[in-house]
FIKOLZA-1660 file (N, C-alpha, C; in steps of 0.1 Angstrom, whole numbers, plus 5000, padded with zeros to 4 digits):
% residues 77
   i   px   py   pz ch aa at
   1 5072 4851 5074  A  X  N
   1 5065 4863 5072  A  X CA
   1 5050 4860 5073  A  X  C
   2 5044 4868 5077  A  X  N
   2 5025 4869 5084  A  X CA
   2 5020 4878 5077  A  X  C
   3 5011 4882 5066  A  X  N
   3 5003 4893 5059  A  X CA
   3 4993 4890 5064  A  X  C
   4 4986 4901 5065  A  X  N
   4 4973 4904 5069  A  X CA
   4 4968 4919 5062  A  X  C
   5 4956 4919 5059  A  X  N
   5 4952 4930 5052  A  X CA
   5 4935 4934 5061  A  X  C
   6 4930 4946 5062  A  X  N
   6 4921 4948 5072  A  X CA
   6 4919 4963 5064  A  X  C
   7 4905 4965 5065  A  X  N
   7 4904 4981 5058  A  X CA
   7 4900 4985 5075  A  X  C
   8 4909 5000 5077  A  X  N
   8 4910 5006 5092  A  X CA
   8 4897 5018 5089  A  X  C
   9 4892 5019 5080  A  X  N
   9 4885 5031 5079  A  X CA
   9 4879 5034 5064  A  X  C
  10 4868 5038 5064  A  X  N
  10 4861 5040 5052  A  X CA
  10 4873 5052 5042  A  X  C
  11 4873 5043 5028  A  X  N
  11 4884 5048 5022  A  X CA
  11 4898 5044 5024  A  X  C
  12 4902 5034 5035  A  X  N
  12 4914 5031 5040  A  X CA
  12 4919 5021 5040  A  X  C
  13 4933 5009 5036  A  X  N
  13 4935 4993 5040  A  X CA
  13 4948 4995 5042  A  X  C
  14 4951 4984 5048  A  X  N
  14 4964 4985 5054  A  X CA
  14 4968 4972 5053  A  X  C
  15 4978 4969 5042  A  X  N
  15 4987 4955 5042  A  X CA
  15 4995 4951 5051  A  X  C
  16 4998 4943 5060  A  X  N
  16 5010 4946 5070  A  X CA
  16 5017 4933 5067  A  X  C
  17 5029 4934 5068  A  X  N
  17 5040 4919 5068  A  X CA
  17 5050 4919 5084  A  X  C
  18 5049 4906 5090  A  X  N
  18 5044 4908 5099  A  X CA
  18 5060 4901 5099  A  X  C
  19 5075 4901 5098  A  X  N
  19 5088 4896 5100  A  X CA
  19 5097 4892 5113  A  X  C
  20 5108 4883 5112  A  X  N
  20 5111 4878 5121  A  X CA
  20 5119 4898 5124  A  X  C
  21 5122 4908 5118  A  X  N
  21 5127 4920 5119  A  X CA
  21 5122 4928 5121  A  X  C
  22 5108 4932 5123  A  X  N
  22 5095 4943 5126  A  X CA
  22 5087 4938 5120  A  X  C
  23 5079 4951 5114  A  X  N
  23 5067 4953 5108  A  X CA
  23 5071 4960 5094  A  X  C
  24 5064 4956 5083  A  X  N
  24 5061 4962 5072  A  X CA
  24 5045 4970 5068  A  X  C
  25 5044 4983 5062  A  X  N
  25 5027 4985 5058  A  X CA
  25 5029 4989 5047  A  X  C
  26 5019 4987 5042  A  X  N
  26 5013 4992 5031  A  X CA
  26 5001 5001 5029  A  X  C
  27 4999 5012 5034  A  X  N
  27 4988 5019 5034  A  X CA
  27 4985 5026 5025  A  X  C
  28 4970 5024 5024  A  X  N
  28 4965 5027 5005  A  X CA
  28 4953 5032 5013  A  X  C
  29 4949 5049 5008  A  X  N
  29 4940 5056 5012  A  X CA
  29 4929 5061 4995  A  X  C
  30 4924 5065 4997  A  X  N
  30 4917 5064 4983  A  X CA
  30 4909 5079 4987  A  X  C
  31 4912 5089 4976  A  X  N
  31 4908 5102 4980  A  X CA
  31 4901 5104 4965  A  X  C
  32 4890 5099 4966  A  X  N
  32 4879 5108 4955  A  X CA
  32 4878 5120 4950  A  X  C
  33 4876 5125 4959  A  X  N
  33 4878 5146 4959  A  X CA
  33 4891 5152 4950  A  X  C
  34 4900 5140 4953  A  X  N
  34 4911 5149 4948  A  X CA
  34 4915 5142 4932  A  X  C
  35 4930 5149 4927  A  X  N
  35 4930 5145 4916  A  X CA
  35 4940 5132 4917  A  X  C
  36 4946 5135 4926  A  X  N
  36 4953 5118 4930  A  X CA
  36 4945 5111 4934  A  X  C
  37 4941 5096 4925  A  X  N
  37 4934 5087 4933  A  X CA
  37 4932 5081 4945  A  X  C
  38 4948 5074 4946  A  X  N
  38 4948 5065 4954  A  X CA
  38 4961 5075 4960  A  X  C
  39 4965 5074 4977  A  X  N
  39 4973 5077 4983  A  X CA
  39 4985 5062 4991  A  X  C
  40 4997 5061 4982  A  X  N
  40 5000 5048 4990  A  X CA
  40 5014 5052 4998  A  X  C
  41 5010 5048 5014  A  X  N
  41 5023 5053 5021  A  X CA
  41 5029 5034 5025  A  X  C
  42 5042 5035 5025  A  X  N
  42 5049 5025 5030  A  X CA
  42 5058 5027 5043  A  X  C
  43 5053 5020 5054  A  X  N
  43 5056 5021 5068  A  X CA
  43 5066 5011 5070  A  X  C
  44 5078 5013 5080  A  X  N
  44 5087 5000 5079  A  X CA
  44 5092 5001 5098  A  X  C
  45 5095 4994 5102  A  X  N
  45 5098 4995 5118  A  X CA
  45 5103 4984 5119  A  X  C
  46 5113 4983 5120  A  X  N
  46 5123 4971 5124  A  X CA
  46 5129 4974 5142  A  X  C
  47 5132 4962 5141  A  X  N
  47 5137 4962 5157  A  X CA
  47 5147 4971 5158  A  X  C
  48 5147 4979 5171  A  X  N
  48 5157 4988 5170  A  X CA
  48 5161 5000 5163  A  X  C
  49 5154 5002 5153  A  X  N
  49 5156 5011 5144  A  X CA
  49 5144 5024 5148  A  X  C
  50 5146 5034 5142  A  X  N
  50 5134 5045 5138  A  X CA
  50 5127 5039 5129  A  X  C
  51 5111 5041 5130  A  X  N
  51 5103 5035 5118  A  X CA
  51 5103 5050 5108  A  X  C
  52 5108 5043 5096  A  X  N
  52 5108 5049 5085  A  X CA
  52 5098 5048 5074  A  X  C
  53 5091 5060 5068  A  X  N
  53 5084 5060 5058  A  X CA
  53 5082 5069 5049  A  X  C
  54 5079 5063 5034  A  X  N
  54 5076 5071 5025  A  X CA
  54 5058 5070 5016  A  X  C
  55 5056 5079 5010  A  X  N
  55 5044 5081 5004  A  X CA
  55 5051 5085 4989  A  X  C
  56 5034 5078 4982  A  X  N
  56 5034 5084 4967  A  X CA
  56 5021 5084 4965  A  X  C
  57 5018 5095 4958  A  X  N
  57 5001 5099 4947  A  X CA
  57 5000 5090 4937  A  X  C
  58 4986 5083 4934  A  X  N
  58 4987 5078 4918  A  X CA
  58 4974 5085 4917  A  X  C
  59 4973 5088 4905  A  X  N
  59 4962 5092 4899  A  X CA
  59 4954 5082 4891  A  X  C
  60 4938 5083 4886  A  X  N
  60 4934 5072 4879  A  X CA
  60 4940 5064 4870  A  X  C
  61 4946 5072 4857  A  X  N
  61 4952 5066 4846  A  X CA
  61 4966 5059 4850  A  X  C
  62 4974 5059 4863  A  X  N
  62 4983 5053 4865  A  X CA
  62 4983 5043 4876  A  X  C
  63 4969 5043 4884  A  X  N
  63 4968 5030 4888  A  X CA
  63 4961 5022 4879  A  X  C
  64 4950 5027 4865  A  X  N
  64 4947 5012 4857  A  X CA
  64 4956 5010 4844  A  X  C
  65 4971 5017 4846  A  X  N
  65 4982 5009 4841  A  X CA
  65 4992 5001 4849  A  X  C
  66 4988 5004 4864  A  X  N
  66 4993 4996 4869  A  X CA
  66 4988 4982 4872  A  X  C
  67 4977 4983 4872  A  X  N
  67 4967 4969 4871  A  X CA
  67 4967 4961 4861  A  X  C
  68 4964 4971 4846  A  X  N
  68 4971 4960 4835  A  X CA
  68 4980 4954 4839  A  X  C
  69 4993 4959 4841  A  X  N
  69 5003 4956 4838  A  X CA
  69 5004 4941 4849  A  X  C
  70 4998 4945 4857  A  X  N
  70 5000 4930 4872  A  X CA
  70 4993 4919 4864  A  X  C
  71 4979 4924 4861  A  X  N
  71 4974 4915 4851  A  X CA
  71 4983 4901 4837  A  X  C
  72 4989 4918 4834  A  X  N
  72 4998 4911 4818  A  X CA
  72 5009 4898 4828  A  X  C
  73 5010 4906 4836  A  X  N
  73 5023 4892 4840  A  X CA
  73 5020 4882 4851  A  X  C
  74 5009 4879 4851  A  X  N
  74 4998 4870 4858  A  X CA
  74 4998 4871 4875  A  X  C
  75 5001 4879 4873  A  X  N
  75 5000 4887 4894  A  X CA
  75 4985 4889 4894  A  X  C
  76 4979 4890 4888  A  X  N
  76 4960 4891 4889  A  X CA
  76 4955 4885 4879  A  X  C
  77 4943 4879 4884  A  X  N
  77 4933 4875 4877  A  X CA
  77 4924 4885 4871  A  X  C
% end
């Protein structure tokens, strides 16, 4: 597996994992204006398949409980 991470656009990054099976993304959009923070969609395209995806909203207070929490279990510095 190959990660790479690249911001495509102001406000925009894109994780990608790069498998011997397709492509994996991670795209995390960041919408200030609104009340959802952050916007994270997950992209998936495997060989042969339809590329399938889903999206979720976080809002401030649940992405800096998400951070703790990566923090608490030593996934971040």
């Amino acid at each position: 597996m190959r990660t790479t991470f690249h911001e495509v656009e102001l406000g925009k990054a894109v994780i990608q994992n790069a498998t011997e099976v397709g492509t994996e993304q991670l795209v995390v959009t960041v919408h200030p204006e609104s009340k959802a923070a952050i916007q994270i969609q997950i992209r998936q395209d495997t060989n042969g398949s339809s590329p399938t995806s889903s999206s979720i909203a976080i809002n401030a207070h649940g992405l800096e409980q998400l951070v703790r929490w990566l923090r608490e279990e030593g996934a971040l510095s």
